[in-house]
C-alpha positions in Angstrom: 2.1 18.2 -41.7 5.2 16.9 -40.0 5.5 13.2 -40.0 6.9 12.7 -36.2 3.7 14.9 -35.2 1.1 12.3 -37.4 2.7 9.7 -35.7 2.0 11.5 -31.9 -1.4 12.3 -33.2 -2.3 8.9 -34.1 -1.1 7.8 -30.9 -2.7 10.2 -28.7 -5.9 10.1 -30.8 -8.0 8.4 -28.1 -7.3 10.3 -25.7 -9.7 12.5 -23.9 -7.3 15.0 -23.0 -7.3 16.2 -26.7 -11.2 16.4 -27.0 -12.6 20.5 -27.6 -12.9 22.3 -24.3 -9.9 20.0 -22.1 -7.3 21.9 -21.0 -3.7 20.7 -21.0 -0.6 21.9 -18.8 2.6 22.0 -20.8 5.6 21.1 -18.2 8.1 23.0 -20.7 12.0 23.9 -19.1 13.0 25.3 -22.4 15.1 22.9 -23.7 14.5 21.1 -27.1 12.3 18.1 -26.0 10.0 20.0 -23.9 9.9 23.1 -26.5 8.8 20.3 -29.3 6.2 19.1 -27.0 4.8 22.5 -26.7 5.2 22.7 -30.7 3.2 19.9 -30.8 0.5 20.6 -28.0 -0.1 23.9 -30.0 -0.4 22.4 -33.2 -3.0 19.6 -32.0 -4.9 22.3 -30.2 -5.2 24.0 -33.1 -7.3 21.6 -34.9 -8.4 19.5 -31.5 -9.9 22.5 -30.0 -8.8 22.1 -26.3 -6.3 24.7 -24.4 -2.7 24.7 -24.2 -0.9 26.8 -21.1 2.6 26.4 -20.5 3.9 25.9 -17.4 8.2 26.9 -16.7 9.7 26.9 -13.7 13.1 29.0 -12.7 15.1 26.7 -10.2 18.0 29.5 -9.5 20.7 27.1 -9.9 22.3 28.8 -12.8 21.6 32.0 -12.5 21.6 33.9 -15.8 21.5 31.1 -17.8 18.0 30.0 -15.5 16.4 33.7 -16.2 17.5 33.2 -20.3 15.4 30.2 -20.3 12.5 31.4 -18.2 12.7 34.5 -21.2 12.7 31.8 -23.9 9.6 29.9 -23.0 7.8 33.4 -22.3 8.6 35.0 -25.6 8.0 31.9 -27.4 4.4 31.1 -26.0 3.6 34.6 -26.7 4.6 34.2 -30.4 3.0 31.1 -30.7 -0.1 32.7 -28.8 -0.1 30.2 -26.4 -1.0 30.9 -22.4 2.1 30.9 -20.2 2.7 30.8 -16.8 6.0 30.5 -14.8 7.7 30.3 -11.6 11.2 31.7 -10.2 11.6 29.7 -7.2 15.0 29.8 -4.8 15.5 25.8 -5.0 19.3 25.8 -3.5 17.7 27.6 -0.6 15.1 25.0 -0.4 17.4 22.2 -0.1 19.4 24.4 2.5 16.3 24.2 4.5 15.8 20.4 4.2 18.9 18.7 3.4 17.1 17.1 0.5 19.2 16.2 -3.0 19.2 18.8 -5.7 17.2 16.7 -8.1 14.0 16.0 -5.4 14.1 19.8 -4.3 13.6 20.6 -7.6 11.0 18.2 -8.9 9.3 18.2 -5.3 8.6 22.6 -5.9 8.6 22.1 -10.0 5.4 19.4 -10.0 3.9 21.7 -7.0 3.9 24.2 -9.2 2.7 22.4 -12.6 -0.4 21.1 -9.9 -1.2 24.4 -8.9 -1.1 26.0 -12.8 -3.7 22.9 -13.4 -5.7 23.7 -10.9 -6.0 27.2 -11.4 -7.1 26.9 -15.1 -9.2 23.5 -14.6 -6.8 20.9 -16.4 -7.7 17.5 -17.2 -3.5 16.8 -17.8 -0.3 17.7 -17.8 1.9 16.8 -20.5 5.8 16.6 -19.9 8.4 16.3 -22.5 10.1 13.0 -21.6 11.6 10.8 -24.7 12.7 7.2 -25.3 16.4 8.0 -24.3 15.2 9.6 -20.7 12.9 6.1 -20.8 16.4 4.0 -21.8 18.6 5.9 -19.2 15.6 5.2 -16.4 15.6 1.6 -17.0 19.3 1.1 -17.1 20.0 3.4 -13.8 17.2 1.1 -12.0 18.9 -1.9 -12.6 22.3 -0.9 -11.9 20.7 0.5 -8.6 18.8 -2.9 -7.9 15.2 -3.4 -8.8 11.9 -5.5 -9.7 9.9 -5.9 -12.6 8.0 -2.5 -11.9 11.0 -0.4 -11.4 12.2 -2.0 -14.8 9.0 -0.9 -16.3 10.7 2.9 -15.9 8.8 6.4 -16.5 4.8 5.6 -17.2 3.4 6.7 -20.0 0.6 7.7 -18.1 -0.1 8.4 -14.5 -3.8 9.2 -12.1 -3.9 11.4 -9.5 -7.0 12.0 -8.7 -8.6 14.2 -11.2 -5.7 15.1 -13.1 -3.8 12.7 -15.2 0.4 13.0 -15.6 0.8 12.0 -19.6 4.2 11.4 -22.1 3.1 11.8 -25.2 7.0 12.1 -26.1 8.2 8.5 -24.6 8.2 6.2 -27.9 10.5 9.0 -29.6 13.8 9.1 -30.0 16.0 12.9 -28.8 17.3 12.6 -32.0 14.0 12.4 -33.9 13.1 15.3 -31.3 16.3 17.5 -32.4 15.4 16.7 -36.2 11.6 18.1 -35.4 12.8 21.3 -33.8 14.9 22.2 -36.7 12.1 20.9 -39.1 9.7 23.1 -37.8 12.1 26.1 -36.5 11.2 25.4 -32.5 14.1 27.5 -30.4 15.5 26.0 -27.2 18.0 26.3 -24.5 20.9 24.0 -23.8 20.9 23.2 -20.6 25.5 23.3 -19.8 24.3 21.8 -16.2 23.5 18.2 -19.1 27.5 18.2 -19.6 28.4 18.1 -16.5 28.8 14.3 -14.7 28.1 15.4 -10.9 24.5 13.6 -11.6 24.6 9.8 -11.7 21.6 10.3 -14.8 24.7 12.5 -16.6 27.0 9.8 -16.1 25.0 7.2 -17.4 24.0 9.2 -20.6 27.2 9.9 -21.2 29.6 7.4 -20.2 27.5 4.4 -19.9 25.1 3.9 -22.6 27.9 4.9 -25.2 30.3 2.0 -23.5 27.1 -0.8 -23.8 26.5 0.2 -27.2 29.5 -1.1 -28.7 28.2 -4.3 -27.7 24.8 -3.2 -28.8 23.9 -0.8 -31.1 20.2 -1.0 -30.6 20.8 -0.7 -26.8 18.7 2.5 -26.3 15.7 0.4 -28.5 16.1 -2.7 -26.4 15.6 -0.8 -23.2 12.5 1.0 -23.9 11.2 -2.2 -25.1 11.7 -3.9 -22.0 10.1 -1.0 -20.6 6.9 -1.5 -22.0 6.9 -5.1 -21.6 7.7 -4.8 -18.0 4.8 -2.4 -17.5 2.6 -4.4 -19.1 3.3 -7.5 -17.1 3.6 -5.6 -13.9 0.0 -3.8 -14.6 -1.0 -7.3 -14.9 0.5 -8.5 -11.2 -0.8 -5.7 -9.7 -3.7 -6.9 -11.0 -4.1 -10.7 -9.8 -2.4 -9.7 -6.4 -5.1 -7.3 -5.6 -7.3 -10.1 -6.3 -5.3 -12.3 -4.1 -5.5 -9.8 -1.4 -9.0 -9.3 -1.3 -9.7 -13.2 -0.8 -6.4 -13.7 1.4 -6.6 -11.4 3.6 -9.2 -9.4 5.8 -8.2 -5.8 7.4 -7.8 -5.8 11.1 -7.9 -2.2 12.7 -5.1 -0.6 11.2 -3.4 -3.7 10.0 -4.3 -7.2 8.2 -5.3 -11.1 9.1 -4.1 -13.2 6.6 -5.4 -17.0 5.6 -1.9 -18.6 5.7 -3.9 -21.6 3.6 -4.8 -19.4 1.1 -1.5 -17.4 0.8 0.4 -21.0 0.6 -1.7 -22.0 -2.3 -0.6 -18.6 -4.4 2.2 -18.5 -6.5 5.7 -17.1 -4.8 5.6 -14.2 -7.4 1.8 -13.4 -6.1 2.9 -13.8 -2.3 5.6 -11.1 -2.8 3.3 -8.9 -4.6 0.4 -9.2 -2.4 3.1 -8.4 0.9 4.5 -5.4 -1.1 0.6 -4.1 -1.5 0.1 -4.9 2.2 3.1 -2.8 3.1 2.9 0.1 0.3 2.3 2.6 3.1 5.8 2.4 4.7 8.5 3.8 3.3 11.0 0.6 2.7 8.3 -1.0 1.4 9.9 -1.9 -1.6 13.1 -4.0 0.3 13.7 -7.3 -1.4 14.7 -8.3 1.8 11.7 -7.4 4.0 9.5 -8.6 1.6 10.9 -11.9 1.8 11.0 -12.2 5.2 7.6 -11.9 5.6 6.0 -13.8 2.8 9.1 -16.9 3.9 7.1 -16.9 7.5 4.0 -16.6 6.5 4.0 -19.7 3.7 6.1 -21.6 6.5 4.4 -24.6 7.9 6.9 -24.4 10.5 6.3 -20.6 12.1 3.5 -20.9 14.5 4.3 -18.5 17.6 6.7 -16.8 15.1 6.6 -13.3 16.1 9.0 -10.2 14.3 9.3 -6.4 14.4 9.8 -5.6 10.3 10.2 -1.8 11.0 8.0 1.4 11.5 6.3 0.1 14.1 4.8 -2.6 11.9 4.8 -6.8 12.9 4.5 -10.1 11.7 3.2 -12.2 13.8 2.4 -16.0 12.7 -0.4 -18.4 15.0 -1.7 -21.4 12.9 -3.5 -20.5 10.0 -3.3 -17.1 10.5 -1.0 -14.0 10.2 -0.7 -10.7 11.5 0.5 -8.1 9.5 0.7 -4.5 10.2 1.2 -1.9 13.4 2.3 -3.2 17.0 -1.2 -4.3 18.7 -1.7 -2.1 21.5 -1.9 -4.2 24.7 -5.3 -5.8 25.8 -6.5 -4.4 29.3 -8.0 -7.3 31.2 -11.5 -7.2 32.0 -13.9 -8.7 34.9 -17.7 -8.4 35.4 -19.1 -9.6 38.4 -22.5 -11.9 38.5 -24.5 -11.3 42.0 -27.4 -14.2 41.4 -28.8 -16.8 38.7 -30.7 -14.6 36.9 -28.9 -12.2 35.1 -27.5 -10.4 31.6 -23.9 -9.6 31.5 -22.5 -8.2 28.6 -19.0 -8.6 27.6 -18.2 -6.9 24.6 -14.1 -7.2 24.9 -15.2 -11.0 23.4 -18.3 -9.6 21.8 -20.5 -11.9 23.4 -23.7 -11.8 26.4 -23.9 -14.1 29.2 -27.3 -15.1 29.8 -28.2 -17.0 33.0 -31.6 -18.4 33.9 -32.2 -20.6 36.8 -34.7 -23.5 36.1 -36.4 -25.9 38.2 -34.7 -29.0 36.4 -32.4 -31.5 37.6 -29.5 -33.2 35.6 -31.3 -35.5 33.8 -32.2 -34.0 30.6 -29.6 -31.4 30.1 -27.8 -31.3 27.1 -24.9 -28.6 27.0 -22.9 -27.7 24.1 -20.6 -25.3 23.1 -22.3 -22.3 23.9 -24.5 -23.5 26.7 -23.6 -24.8 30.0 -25.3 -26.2 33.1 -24.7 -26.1 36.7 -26.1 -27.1 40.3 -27.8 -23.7 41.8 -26.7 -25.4 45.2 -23.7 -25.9 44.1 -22.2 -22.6 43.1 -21.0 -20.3 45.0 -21.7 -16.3 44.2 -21.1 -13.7 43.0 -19.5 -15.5 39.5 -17.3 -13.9 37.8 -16.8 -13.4 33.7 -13.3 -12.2 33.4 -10.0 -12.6 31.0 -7.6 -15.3 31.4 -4.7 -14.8 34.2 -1.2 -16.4 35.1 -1.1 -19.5 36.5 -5.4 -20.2 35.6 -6.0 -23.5 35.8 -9.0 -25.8 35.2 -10.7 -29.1 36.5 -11.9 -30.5 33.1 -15.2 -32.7 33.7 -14.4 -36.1 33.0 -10.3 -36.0 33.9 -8.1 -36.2 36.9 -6.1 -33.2 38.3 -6.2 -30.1 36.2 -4.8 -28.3 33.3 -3.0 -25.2 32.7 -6.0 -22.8 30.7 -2.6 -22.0 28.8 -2.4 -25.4 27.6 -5.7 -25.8 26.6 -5.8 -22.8 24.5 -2.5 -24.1 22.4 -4.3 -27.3 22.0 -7.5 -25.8 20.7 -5.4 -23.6 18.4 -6.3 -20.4 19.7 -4.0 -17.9 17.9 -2.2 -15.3 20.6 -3.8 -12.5 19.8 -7.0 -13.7 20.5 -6.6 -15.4 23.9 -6.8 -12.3 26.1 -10.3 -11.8 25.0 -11.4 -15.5 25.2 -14.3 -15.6 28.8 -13.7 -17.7 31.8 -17.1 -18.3 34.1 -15.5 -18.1 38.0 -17.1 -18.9 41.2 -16.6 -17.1 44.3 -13.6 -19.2 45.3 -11.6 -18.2 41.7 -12.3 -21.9 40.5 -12.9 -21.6 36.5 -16.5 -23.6 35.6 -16.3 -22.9 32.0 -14.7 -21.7 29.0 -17.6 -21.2 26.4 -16.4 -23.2 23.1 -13.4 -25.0 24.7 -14.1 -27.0 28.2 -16.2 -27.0 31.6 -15.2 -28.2 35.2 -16.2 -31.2 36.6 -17.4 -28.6 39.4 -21.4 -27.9 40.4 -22.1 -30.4 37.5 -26.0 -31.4 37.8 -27.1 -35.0 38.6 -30.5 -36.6 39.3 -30.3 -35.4 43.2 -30.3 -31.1 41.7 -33.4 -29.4 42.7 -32.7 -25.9 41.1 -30.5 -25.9 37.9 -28.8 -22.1 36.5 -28.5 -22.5 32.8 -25.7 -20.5 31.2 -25.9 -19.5 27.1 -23.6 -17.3 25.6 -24.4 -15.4 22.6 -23.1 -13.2 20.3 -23.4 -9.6 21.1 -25.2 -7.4 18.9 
């Protein structure tokens, strides 16, 4: 048996995809790497027992060259009795329709395809034939281009969706090892003329580039697809610990996320990039250096409380204390009031998630004790109906104990209260507007009981359920 298909048969031996009764998708174009793949695939199946169908799609942007090589694979899995299916789809037309570059169009309706062939005959994979030079080329394009350890980490050797899995069984091997199989073992191909030409920045790379940088090194092609797989390896592994980071960072807030800015200080700056990137996956310059840093610079600043900035598609980052705001624009709070007709009474307020619950009692002040969540006041004293409502411009409070008044604004910077939360923070109003209390933070020094009150209302706020 061939010695370059021992070596892809030790390495793929674990691997379930090659178990009796799988089903594997061959992405085959007809040229010689993906024809070798198939080679190989049949071969395997052979002796492995699971199902080989090749999958060839016609891109019509060469015309009778394109049909030549749709032929080829056809004729080729018949001889090698090997199930075939293929495609003839009108790609320049498809990028005439939506202005996209010929390389997406292409892959966008070829992997459509290759999905639907799996489908259709219940595969577990689909193989494709890319090689360590593809892998080289990758790594060395991404860099020129600008990128991070995980673009450097190039094509995956393996890739989930869902309940199919995207496999290279090819990427450790050289094109020339390839080449030298094909004639080994008598595999026809095409040849691709579109490869000569330098209109693709890929072509120009292959072959101006990487022949200019091996003059300095010969073992350039090598050294790339070993950075490769170092870089995935330590990427896998950042992915990793920054998942972990997110999950006890951070907390999901409707459609966006609170973050501990304690927590995210303490993580390494490496982590605090990857944990942003994760945050912001779902937008489509997620992956801007820039953005990136913007964010994770305010949100590990000691310095950015009140700090408030639109990052793009409709997302913020908004800064207050030891928390952070990350994701969509908040849609704007509608104040809220609830009237309170007498002393005995339930009012629910669930824009702060909490009940009022007043009792009158026959007590005077003598024995009160209030706290956070319960207050006191003079029955005689107050004058109804109260009101529970949000905070409004220019609100200002008596404290108990303290001359004058303060601004409510005031006293919720003082107390810390982040932004976003201060529209759904109660105020307890008398008839008059004067605020008596603001559960957790401070009363008035009005209706306050003393030894003279006959009937006392006592006021506890819980949490509603």
């Amino acid at each position: 048996m061939d010695d370059l298909l021992l070596r892809v048969m030790e390495e793929t031996s674990e691997e379930i995809w090659r178990t009796p009764g799988q089903t594997v998708v061959a992405a085959v174009s007809g040229g010689p790497d993906s024809m070798a793949l198939l080679h190989m695939l049949k071969t395997m199946a052979e002796t492995d027992g699971f199902r080989v169908v090749a999958a060839h799609v016609n891109h019509r942007f060469r015309g009778e060259e394109s049909d030549a090589e749709e032929e080829l694979v056809k004729q080729v899995a018949r001889s090698w009795q090997v199930a075939c299916e293929t495609a003839a789809i009108d790609v320049p037309a498809y990028i005439a329709a939506t202005g996209l570059n010929p390389q997406s169009a292409a892959r966008e309706k070829r992997y459509a395809f290759l999905r639907e062939v799996a489908r259709r005959n219940g595969a577990s994979a689909i193989a494709f034939g890319h090689h360590a030079d593809d892998q080289a080329e990758t790594v060395l394009m991404r860099f020129l281009r600008g990128t991070g350890i995980g673009g450097m980490a190039g094509i995956p050797y393996r890739r989930r969706e869902k309940d199919l899995e995207l496999i290279r069984p090819l990427l450790r091997i050289t094109k020339r090892e390839l080449l030298e199989y094909g004639v080994r073992n008598g595999v026809p191909h095409a040849v691709d003329s579109s490869n000569a030409k330098r209109d693709y920045f890929r072509n120009k790379v292959r072959l101006d580039l990487l022949p200019m940088l091996e003059q300095y090194n010969p073992q350039l092609r090598a050294a790339l697809v070993r950075l490769s797989e170092l870089a995935a390896a330590e990427n896998e592994y950042m992915e990793a610990e920054a998942g972990k980071a997110l999950a006890e960072s951070a907390v999901r807030k409707e459609e966006g996320w609170l973050i501990d800015r304690r927590r995210f200080r303490s993580l390494h700056v490496a982590l605090q990039r990857r944990m942003i990137k994760l945050i912001l996956s779902c937008l489509e310059n997620a992956n801007d250096f820039g953005q990136v840093e913007v964010v994770a610079q305010a949100i590990a600043s000691e310095r950015t409380a009140g700090y408030r900035a639109d990052i793009g598609g409709g997302w913020i980052v908004a800064c207050e204390y030891d928390e952070a705001y990350l994701g969509p624009q908040p849609s704007v709070r509608p104040g809220f009031a609830y009237a309170v007709s007498g002393p005995d009474a339930d009012i629910a307020v669930p824009e702060a998630k909490v009940v009022f619950r007043l009792r009158s009692l026959d007590e005077s002040g003598s024995s009160l004790a209030e706290s956070q969540r319960v207050a006191f006041f003079d029955l005689a004293a107050l004058r109804f109906p109260l009101t529970i409502r949000s905070r409004r411009p220019g609100d200002r409070l008596e404290p108990l104990g303290l001359k004058g008044s303060k601004k409510v604004q005031d006293m919720f910077v003082d107390a810390k209260i982040p932004r976003s939360l201060r529209d759904a923070v109660p105020l307890l109003a008398d008839a008059d507007g004067r605020i008596l209390w603001i559960p957790g933070l401070r009363r008035s020094r009005h209706a306050v009981p003393d030894a003279g009150t006959r009937k006392t209302v006592r006021v506890f706020v819980e949490e509603l359920r």
